[in-house]
N, C-alpha and C positions, 0 to 999 in steps of 0.2 A: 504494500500500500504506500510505502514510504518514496519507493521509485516510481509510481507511479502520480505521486503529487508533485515528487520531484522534477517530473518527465512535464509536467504543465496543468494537470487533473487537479487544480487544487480543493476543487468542490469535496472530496475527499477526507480531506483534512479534519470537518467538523467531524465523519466517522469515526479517522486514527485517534480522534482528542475524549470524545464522548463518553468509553469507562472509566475514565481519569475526571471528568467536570468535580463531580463533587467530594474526589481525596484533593485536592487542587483546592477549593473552596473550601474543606474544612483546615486543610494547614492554613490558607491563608489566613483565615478567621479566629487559629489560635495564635498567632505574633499579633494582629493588628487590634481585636478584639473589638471588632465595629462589623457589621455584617456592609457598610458601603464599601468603608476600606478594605474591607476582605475581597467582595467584589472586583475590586479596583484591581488589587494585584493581583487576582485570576485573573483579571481578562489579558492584563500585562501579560505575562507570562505562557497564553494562548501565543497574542502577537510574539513573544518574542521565541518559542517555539514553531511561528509559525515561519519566523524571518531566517530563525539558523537552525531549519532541518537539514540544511545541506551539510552542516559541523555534526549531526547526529551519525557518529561513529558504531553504534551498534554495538558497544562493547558491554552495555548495562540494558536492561531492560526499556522500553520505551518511555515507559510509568516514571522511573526510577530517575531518568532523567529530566523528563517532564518537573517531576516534584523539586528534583534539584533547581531548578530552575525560578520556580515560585517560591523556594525558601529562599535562594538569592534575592530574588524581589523583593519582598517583606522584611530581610534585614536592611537590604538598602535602605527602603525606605523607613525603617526605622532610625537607623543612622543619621538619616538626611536631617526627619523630624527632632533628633536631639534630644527625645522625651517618647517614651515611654509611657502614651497614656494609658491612665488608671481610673476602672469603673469605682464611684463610692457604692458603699453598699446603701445607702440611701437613696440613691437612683434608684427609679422605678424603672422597670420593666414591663409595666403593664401592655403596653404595644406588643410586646412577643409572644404573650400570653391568651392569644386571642381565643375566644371555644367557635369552634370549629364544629360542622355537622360530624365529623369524622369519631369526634369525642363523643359527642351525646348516641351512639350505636348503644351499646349496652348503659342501660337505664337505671340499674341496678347499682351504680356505683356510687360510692358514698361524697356527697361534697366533701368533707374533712379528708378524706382519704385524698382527692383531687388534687386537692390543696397543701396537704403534706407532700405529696409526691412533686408538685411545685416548689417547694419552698425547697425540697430536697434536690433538685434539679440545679436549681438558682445553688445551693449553696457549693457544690460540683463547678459547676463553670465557674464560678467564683475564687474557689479554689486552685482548681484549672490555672486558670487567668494569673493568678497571684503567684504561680510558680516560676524564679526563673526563667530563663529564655531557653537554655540548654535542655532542661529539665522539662520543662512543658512541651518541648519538641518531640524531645524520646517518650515519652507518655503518648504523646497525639498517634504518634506513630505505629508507635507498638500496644494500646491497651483500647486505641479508638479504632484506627485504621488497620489493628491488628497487622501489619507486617511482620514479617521475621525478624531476626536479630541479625540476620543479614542483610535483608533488605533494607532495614535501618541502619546500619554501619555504612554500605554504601553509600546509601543517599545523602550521609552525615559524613560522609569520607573521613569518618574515624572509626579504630580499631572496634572488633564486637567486646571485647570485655567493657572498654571504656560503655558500649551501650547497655551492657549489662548491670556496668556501676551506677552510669547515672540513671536509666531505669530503678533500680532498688531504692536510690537517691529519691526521687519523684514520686516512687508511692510511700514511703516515710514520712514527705514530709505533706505528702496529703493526709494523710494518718493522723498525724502530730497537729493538722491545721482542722481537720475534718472533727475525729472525736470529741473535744469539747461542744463544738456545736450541736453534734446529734446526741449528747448526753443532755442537753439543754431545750432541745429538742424532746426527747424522752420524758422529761420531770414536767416539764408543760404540758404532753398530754396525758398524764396521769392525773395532772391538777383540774384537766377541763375533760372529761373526758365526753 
C-alpha cells in the first residue's frame, strides 16, 4: 500500500492511516491533555506522515513509526509552549460528561453507581494526567494501548528494562496518588449510603 501511495495513489493513505487514528489520538491526548490540542497534533502528524512516507524505511512496524512521530509532535510542542498545562481539579468537566442514548440502554442502573463510576473515571485521568511525562507515556502505552514491552521500547527508542522500570515507576505512583482518594471515597459512601 505504501508503494502504491508512493507511486501517486494517494487516496490510499486515509486507509494505510485509519487502524492507527485513534492510538494517535489517544497519545496525543495524554502529553497535551486538551482533546483540541490532542487533535491538533494528530492531525500534524497524519501530514507529517503523510509528507515523509518516502523516509518510511520499513524497519519498524508502520504503527510504531507513525506513533513515533506524534510523540515527537507533542513534545515539541510542549517544549515550544514552555509550560506544561495543568487541569485544577476544580475544573469542571461537565461538557465531557454528556448522557448519551447509548447510556440510558439498561434502565436498571443505579444513579449513584453512574456517578461513582464518574467520579472514578475523572479521578484516573487525573491521575493519568498528573504523572510525569516519561511515566505517563509508558503507562499510555503499555496499560491503555496495551502494547508490548517491545513495542514500547521501540517507539521510546529506549532499552525494554528501562520500560519495564518506568512502567513499575507509573503504576506506584498511581497507587501512592490513587488510594487515599478511593479510601475517601469508600468512608463517604458508607456515611450516605
Amino acid at each position: 500500500m505504501i508503494a502504491a501511495i508512493l507511486g501517486g495513489e494517494s487516496s490510499l493513505f486515509h486507509d494505510l492511516v485509519r487502524p492507527y487514528e485513534r492510538t494517535v489520538y489517544v497519545m496525543a491526548l495524554s502529553f497535551m491533555r486538551n482533546g483540541a490540542d490532542a487533535e491538533d497534533v494528530a492531525q500534524e502528524a497524519f501530514l507529517q506522515a503523510f509528507r515523509k512516507l518516502d523516509t518510511f524505511r520499513g524497519e519498524a512496524k508502520f504503527g510504531t513509526w507513525l506513533i513515533s512521530i506524534t510523540l515527537n509532535e507533542a513534545r515539541g510542542r510542549i517544549r515550544r509552549s514552555k509550560i506544561l498545562k495543568t487541569e485544577s481539579i476544580d475544573d469542571s468537566q461537565d461538557g465531557d460528561y454528556t448522557v448519551s442514548p447509548a447510556l440510558l440502554r439498561d434502565w436498571k442502573e443505579i444513579p449513584s453507581e453512574c456517578l461513582e463510576r464518574k467520579e472514578m473515571q475523572h479521578l484516573l485521568e487525573t491521575a493519568i494526567g498528573d504523572l510525569p511525562l516519561i511515566y505517563r507515556e509508558i503507562f499510555i502505552l503499555r496499560d491503555v494501548e496495551e502494547m508490548s514491552v517491545a513495542e514500547a521500547a521501540e517507539m521510546l527508542a529506549i532499552s525494554v528494562a528501562s520500560v519495564k522500570v518506568r512502567l513499575h515507576r507509573a503504576r506506584m505512583m498511581l497507587q501512592s496518588s490513587l488510594a487515599p482518594k478511593l479510601k475517601q471515597m469508600k468512608s463517604k459512601r458508607r456515611r450516605f449510603p
